[in-house]
Structures are given as C-alpha cells and as structure tokens.
N, CA and C atoms as an extended XYZ file, in Angstrom:
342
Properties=species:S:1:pos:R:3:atomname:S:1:resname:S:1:resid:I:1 pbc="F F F"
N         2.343       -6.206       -7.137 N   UNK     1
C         1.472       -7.158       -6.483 CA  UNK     1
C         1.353       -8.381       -7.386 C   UNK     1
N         1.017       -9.621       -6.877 N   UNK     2
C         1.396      -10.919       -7.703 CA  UNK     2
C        -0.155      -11.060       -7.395 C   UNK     2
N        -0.637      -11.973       -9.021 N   UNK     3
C        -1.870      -12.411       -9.163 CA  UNK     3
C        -2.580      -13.105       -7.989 C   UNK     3
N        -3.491      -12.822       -7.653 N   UNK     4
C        -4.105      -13.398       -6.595 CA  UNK     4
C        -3.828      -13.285       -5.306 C   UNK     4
N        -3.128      -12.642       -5.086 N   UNK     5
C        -3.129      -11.994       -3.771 CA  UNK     5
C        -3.957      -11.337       -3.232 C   UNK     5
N        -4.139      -11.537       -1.965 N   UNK     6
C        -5.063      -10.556       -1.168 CA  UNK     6
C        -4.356       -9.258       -0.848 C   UNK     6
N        -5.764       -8.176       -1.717 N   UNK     7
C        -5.883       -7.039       -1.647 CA  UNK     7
C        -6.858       -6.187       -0.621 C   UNK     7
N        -6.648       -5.210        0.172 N   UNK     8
C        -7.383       -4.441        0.341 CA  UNK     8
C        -7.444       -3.129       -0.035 C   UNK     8
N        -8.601       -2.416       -0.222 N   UNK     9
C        -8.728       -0.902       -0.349 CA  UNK     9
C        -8.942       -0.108        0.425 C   UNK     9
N        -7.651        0.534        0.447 N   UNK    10
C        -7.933        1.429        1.524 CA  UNK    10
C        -6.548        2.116        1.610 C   UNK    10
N        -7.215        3.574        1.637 N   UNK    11
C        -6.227        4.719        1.509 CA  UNK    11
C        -5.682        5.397        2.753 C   UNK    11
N        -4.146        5.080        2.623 N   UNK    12
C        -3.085        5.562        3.428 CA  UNK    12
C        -2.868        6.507        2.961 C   UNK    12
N        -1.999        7.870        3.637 N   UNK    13
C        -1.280        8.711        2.814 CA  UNK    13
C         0.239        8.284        2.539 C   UNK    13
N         0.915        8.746        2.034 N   UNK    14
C         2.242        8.501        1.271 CA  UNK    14
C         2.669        9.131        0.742 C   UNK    14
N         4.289        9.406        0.905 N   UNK    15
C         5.284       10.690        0.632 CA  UNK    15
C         5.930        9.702       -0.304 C   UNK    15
N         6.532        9.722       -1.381 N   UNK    16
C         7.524        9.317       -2.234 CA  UNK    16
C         8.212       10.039       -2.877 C   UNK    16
N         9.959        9.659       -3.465 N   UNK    17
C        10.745       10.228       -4.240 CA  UNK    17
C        10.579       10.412       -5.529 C   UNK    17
N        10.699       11.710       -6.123 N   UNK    18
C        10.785       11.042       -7.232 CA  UNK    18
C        12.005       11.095       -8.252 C   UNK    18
N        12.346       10.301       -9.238 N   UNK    19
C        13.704       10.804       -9.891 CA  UNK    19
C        14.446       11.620       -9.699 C   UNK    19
N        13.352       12.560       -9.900 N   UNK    20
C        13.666       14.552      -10.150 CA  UNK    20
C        14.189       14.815       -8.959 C   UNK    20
N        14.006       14.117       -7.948 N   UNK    21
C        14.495       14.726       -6.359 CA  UNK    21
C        13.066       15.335       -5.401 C   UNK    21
N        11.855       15.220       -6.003 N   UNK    22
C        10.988       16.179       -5.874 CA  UNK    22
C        10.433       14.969       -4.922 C   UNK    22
N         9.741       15.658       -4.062 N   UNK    23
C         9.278       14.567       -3.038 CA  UNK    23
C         7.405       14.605       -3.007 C   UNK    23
N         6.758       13.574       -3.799 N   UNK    24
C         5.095       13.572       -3.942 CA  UNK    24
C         4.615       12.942       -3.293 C   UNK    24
N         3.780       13.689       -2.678 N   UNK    25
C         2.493       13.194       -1.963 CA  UNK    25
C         1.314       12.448       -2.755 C   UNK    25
N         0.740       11.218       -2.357 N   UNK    26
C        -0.175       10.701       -2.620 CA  UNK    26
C        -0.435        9.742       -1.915 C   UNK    26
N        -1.225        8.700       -2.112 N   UNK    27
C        -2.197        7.659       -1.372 CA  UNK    27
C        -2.447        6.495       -2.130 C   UNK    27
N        -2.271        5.224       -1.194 N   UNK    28
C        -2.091        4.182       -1.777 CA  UNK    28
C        -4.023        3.863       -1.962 C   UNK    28
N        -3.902        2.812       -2.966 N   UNK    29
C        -5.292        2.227       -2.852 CA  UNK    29
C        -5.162        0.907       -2.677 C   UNK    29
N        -5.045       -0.317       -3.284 N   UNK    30
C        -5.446       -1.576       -3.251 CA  UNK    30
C        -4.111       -1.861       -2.666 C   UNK    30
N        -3.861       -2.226       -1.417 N   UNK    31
C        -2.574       -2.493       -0.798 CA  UNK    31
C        -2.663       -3.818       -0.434 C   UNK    31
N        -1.399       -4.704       -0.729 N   UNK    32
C        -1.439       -6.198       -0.464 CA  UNK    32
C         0.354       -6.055       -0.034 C   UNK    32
N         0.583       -7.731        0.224 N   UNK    33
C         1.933       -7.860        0.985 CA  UNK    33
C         3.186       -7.680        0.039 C   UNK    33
N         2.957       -7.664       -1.696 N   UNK    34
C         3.915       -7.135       -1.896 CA  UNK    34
C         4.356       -5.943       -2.587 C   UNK    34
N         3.034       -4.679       -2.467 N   UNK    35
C         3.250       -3.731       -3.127 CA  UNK    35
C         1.531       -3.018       -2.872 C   UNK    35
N         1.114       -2.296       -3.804 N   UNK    36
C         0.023       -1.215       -3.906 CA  UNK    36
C         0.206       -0.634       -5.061 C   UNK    36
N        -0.677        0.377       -5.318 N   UNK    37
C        -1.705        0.901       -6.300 CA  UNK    37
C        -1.672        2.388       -5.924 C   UNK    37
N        -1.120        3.428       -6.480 N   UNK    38
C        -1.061        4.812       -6.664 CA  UNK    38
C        -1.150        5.398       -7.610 C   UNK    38
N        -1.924        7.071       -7.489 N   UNK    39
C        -2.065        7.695       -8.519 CA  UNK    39
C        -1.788        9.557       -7.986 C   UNK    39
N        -0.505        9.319       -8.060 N   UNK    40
C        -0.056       11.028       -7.781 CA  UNK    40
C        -0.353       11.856       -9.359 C   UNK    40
N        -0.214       12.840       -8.573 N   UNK    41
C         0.186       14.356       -9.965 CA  UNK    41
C         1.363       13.938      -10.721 C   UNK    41
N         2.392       13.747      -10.223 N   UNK    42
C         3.524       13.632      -11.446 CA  UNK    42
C         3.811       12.086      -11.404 C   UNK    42
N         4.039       12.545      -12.989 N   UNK    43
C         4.258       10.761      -13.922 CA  UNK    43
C         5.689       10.439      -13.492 C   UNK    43
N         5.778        9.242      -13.271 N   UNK    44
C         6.656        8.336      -13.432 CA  UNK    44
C         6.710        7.209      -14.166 C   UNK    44
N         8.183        6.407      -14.838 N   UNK    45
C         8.676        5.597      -15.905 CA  UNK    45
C         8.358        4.885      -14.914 C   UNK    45
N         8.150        3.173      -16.162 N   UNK    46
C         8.344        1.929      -15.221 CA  UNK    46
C         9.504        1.969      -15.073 C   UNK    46
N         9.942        1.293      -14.360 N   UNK    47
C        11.410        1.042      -13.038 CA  UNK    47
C        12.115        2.011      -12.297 C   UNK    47
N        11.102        3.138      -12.547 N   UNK    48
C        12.045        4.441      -11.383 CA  UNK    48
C        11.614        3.499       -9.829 C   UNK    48
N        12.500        4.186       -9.514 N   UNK    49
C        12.919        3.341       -8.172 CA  UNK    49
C        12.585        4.381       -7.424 C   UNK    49
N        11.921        3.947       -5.650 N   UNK    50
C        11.924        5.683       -5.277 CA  UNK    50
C        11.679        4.951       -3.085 C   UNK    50
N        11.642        6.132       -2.777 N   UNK    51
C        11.978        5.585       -1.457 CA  UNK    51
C        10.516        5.920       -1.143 C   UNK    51
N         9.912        5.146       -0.050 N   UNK    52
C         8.600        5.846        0.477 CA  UNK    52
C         8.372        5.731        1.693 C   UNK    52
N         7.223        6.843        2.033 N   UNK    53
C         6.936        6.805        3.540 CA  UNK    53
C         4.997        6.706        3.502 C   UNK    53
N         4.912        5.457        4.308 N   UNK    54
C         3.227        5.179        4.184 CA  UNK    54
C         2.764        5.327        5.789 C   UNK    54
N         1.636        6.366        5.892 N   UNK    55
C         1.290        6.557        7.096 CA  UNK    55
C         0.192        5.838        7.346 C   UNK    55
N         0.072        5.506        8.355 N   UNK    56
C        -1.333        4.907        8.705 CA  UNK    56
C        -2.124        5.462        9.573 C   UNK    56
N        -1.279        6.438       10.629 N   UNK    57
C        -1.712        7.593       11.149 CA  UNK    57
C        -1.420        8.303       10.907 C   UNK    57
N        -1.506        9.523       11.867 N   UNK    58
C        -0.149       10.944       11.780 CA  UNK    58
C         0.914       10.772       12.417 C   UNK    58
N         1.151        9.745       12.891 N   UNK    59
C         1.790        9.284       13.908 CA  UNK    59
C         2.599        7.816       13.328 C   UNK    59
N         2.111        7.312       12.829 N   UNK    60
C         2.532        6.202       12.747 CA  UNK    60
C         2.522        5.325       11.517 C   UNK    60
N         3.939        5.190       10.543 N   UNK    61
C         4.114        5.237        9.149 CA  UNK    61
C         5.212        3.827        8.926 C   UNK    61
N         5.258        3.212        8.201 N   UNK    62
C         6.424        2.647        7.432 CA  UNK    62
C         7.426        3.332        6.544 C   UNK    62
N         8.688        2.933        6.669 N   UNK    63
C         9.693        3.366        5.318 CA  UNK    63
C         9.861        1.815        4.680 C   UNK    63
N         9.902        2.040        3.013 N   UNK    64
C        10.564        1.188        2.656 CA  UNK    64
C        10.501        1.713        0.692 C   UNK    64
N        11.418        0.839        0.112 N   UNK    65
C        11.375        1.344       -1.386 CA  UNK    65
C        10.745        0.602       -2.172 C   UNK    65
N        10.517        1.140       -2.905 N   UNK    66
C         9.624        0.373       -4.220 CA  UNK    66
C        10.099        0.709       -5.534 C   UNK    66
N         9.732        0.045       -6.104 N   UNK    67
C         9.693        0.547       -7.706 CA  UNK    67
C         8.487        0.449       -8.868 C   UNK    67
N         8.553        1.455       -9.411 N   UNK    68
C         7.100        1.229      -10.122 CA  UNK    68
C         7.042        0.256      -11.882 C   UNK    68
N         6.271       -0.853      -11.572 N   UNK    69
C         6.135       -1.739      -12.487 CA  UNK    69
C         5.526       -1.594      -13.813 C   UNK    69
N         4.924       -0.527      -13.835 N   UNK    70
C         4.191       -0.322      -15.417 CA  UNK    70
C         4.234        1.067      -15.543 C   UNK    70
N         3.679        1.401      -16.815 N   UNK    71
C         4.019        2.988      -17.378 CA  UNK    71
C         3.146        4.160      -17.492 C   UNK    71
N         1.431        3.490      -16.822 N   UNK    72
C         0.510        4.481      -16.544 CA  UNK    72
C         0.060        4.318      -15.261 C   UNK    72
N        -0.433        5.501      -14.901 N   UNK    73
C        -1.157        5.591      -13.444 CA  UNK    73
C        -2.943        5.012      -14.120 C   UNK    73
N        -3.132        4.156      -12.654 N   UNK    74
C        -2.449        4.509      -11.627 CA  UNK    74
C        -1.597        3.565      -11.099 C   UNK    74
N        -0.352        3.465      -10.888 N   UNK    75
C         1.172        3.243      -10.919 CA  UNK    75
C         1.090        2.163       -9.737 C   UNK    75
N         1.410        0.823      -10.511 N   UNK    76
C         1.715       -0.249       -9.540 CA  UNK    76
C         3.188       -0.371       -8.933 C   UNK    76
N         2.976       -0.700       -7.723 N   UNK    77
C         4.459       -0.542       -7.045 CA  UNK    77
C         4.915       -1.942       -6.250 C   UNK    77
N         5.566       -2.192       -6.636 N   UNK    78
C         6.341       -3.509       -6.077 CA  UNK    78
C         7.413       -3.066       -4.685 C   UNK    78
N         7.580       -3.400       -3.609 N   UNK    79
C         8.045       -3.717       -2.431 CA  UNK    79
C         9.488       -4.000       -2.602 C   UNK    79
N        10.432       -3.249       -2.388 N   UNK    80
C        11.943       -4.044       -3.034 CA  UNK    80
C        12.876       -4.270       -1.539 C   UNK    80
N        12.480       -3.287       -0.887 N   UNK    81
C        13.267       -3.593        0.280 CA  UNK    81
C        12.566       -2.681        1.491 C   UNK    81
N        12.639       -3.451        2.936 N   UNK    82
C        11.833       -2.881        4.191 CA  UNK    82
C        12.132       -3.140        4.990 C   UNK    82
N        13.080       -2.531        6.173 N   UNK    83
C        13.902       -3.349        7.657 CA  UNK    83
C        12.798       -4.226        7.818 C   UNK    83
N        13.703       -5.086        9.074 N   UNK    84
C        12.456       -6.401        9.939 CA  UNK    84
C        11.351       -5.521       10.289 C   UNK    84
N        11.802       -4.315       10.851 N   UNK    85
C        10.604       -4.077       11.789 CA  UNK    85
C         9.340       -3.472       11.200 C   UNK    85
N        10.121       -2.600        9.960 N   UNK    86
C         8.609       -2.288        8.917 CA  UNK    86
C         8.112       -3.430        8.212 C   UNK    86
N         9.200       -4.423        7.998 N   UNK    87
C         7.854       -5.349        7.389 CA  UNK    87
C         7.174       -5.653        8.223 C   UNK    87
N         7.383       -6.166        9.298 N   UNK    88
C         6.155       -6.719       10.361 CA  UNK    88
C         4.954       -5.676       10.841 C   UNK    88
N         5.871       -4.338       11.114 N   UNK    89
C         4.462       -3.314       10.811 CA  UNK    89
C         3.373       -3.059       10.058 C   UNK    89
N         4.118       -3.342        8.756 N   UNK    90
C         3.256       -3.860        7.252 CA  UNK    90
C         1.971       -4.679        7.390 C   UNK    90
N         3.057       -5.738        7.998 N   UNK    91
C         2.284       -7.326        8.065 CA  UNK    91
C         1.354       -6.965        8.858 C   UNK    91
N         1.969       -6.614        9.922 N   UNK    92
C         0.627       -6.462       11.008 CA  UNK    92
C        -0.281       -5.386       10.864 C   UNK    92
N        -0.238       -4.575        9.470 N   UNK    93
C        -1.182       -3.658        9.282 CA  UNK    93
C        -2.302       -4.421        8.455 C   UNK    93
N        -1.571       -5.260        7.565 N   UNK    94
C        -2.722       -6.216        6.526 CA  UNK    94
C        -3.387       -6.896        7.352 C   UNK    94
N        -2.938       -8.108        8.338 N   UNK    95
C        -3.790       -8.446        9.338 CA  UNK    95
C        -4.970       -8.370        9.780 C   UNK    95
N        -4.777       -6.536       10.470 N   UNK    96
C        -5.689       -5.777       10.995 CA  UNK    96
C        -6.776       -5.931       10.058 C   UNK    96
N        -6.376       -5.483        8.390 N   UNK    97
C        -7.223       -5.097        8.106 CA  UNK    97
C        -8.346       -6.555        7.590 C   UNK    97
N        -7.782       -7.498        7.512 N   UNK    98
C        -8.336       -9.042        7.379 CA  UNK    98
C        -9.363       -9.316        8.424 C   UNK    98
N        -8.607       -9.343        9.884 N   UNK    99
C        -9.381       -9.824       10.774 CA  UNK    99
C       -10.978       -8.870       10.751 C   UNK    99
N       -10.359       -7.695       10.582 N   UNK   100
C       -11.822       -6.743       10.325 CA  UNK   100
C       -12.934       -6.810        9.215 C   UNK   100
N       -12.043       -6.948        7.780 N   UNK   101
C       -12.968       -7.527        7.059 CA  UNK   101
C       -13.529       -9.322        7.363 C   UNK   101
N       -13.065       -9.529        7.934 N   UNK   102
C       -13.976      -11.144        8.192 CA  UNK   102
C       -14.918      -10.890        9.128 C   UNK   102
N       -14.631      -10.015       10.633 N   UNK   103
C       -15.747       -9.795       11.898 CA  UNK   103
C       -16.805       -9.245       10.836 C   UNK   103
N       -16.595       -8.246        9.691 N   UNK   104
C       -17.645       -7.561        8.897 CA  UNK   104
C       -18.650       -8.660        8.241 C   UNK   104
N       -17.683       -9.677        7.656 N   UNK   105
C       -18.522      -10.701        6.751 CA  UNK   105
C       -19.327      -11.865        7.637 C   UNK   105
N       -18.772      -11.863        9.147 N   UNK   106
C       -19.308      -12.777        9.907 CA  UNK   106
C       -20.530      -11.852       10.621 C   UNK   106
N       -20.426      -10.708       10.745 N   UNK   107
C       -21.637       -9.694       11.430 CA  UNK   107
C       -22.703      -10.102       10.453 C   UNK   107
N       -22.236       -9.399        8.843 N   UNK   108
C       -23.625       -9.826        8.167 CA  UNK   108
C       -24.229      -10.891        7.974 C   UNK   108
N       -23.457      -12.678        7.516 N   UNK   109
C       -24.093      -13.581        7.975 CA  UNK   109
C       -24.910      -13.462        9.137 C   UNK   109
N       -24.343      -13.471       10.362 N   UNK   110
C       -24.777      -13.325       11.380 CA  UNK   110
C       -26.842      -12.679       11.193 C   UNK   110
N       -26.574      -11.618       10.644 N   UNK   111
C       -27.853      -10.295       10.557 CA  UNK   111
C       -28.390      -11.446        9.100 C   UNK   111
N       -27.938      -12.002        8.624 N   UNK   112
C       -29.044      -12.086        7.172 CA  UNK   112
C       -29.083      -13.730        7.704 C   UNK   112
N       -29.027      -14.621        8.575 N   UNK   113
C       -29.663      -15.304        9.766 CA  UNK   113
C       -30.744      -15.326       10.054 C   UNK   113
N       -30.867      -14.181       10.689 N   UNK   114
C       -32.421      -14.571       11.546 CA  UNK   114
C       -33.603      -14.222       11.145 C   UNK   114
C-alpha cells in the first residue's frame, strides 16, 4: 500500500500460497487499491510471492497475486497482478465501502445538527 492512500478496515477472508506449497487461511485488515494488511499462522520472507483468493462472501471472491513487502506480520502485501474483471471487482468493492463510510459520516453530522 503507498503512503496515503485510502484505507479501510475491514476483514475479508483469504486463502493464500505459500512457498512451501501449503495453502493459509487468513484475513485481510486495512485493505486499499494497491494491496492490504495480514496476519496468518505461518511466517513468510519479504518477496515471497504467492497467489490469493479474497472473499467477500461465500460466494463471491477475487483472484489475484501479491507479494509480501516486509519481514514481520502483520505482513503487508502489494497487488502484482489481477485480470480486468477482478480488478474492477476490487474497485468496486472499495467504492462500496467509501460510499458507506461517507452516508455514515453524513448520518452523524446530520444527528449532531439538531
């Protein structure tokens, strides 16, 4: 993720590779447009490279790869490659979650108003 980018928090689940072949489960936290924030059970080096799958339902997930940028969890991951159609799934998942945090920040103005 690049300085100043908009982040949100909020936990997806997520399957990733790892080196070993071993396939870990965990959950993203601070997710922005070019990467996220994880903290599985097994360690990984900076620059293992690994493939992932991020659900947003049970139903309904992105593929794309990443690689992890630093050498402790919890393990920043950079975005390296994602067909058209998952990035725009992506995109249009951050969106979602924008337009919602603003109706939130415009409700409470709204309530600390009157």
């Amino acid at each position: 993720m690049t300085q100043g980018e908009r982040r949100f928090a909020i936990k997806w689940g997520l399957y990733a590779t790892h080196p070993s072949g071993e396939i870990v489960r965990g959950r993203t936290y601070h997710v922005g447009a070019t990467g996220f924030l994880f903290q599985p059970q097994t360690r990984y080096q900076q620059g293992d490279v690994m493939d992932i799958d991020i659900y947003f339902t049970p139903t309904q997930s992105v593929h794309c790869t990443g690689q992890i940028i630093n050498s402790k969890p919890p393990y920043q991951v950079r975005f390296l490659r994602f067909s058209p159609e998952n990035r725009a799934l992506w995109q249009e998942k951050l969106l979602d979650l924008l337009r919602a945090k603003k109706q939130k920040e415009e409700a409470e103005a709204a309530k600390n108003s009157l």
